[in-house]
C-alpha positions in Angstrom: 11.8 11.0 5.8 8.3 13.0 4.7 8.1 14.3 1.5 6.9 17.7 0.7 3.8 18.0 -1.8 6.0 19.1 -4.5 8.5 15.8 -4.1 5.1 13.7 -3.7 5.8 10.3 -6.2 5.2 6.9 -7.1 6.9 4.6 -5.8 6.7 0.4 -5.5 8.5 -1.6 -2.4 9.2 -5.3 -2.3 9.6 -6.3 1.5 10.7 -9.9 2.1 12.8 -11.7 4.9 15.4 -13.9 4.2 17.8 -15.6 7.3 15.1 -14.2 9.3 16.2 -10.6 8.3 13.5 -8.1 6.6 15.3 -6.8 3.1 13.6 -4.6 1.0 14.0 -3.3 -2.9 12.7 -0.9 -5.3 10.8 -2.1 -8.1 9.9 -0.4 -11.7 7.7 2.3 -11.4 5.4 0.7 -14.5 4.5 -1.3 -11.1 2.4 1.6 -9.6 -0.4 1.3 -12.2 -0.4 -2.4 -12.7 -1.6 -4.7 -10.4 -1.0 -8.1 -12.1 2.5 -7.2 -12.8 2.8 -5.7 -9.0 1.7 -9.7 -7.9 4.2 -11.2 -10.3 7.1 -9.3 -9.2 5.7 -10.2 -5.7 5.7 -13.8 -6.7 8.8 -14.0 -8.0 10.6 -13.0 -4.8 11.0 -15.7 -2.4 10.3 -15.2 1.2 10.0 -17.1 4.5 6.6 -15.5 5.4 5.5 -14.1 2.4 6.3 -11.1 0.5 4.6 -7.9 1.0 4.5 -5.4 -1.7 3.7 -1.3 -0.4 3.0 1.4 -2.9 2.3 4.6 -2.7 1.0 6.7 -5.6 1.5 10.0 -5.2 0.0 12.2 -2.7 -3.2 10.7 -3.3 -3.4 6.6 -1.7 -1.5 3.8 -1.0 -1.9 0.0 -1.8 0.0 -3.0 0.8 -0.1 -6.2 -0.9 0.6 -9.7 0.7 1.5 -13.0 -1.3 1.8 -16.1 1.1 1.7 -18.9 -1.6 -1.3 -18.8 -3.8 -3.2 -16.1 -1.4 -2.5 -12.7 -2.1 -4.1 -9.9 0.1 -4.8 -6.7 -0.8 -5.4 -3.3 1.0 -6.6 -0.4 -0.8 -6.2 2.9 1.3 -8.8 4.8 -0.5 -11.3 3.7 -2.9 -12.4 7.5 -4.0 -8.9 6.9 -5.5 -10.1 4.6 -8.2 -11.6 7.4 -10.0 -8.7 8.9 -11.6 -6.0 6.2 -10.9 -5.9 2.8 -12.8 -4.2 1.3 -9.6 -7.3 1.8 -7.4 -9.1 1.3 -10.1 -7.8 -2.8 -10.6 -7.7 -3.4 -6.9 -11.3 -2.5 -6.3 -11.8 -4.9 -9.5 -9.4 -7.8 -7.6 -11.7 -7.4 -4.3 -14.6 -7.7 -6.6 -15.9 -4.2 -5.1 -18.0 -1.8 -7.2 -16.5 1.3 -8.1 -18.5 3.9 -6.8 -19.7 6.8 -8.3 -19.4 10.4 -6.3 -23.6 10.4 -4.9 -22.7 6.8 -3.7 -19.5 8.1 -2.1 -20.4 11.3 -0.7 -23.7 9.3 1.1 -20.9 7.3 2.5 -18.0 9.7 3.6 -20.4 13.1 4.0 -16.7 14.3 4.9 -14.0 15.4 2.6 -11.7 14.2 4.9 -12.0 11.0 5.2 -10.5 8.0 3.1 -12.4 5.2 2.7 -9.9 2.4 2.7 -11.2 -1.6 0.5 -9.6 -4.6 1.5 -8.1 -6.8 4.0 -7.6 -4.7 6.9 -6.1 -7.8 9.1 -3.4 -8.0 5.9 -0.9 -7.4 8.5 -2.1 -8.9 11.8 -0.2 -11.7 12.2 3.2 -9.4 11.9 1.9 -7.3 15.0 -0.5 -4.6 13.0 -4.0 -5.3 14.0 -7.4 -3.9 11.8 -7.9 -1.3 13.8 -4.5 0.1 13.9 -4.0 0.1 9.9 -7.6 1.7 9.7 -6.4 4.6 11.7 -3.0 5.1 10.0 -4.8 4.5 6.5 -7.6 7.1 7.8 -5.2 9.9 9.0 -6.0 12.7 5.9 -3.2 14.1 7.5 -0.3 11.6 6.6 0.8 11.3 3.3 1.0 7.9 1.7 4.5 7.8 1.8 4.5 9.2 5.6 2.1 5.9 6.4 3.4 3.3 4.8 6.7 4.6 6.5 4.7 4.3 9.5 3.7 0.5 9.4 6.8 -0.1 8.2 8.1 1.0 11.6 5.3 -1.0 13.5 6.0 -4.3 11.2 9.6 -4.3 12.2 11.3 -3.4 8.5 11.8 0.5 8.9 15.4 0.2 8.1 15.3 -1.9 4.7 12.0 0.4 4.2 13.6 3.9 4.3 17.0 2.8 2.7 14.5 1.6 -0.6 12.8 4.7 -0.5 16.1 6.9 -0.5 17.0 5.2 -3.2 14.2 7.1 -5.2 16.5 10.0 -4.8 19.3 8.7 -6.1 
């Protein structure tokens, strides 16, 4: 289900398995601008391969998250996002990755669109979603954050558990 720029929001996904099943559960929406809460609520969720958390924030980027134990991986779809969102802004921090400013950017991207993801690209490999594949998705200007995470939802076996947390945004 895509959402049109006007119905374009944050949202925060827990995806764990449990009896070998994927589940999947909406959490607060304080969650989208907090990273260390985001990891807690993570942690607190037991899983028997770890728990990945999904966010998307707006139109604008998306953060996957992966907490196996005391390892947690993080993917950041977009670090010209940590400009004006405190999300971006505290993952970039976590990876220990500079903040750019806009000269630094544009000498990088020299294209408006293009998205510049930060990270762990192999975040997901292990579950069948290889680097280059989540580069791609996370590169697509085209998709909206929602639209990929949707998308490696699908390709990570979950799209069920994924799309029925997400409806319940509507609710």
């Amino acid at each position: 289900m895509a959402m049109t720029d006007e119905d374009a929001l944050d949202f925060a996904i827990v995806v764990y398995r449990e009896d070998e099943c994927w589940d999947a559960e909406l959490l607060p929406v304080a969650l989208t601008s907090d990273l260390q809460g985001l990891i807690k609520a993570l942690r607190q969720q037991p899983s028997e391969s770890g728990t990945i958390g999904l966010v998307a924030v707006g139109d604008e980027f998306f953060v996957a998250l992966r907490v196996l134990g005391d390892r947690v991986d993080v993917f950041l779809s977009d670090i010209a996002a940590s400009w004006d969102f405190p999300l971006a802004t505290q993952v970039l921090d976590y990876l220990d990755v500079p903040v750019p400013d806009e000269e630094e950017l544009d000498e990088i991207l020299q294209d408006e669109d293009t998205a510049l993801p930060a990270g762990d690209l192999s975040i997901f490999a292990d579950l069948g979603l290889d680097e280059m594949e989540l580069g791609i998705l996370s590169g697509d200007v085209d998709l909206l954050p929602d639209e990929v995470l949707s998308s490696v939802a699908a390709r990570l076996g979950f799209s069920e558990p994924f799309e029925r947390a997400i409806e319940s945004v509507f609710d």
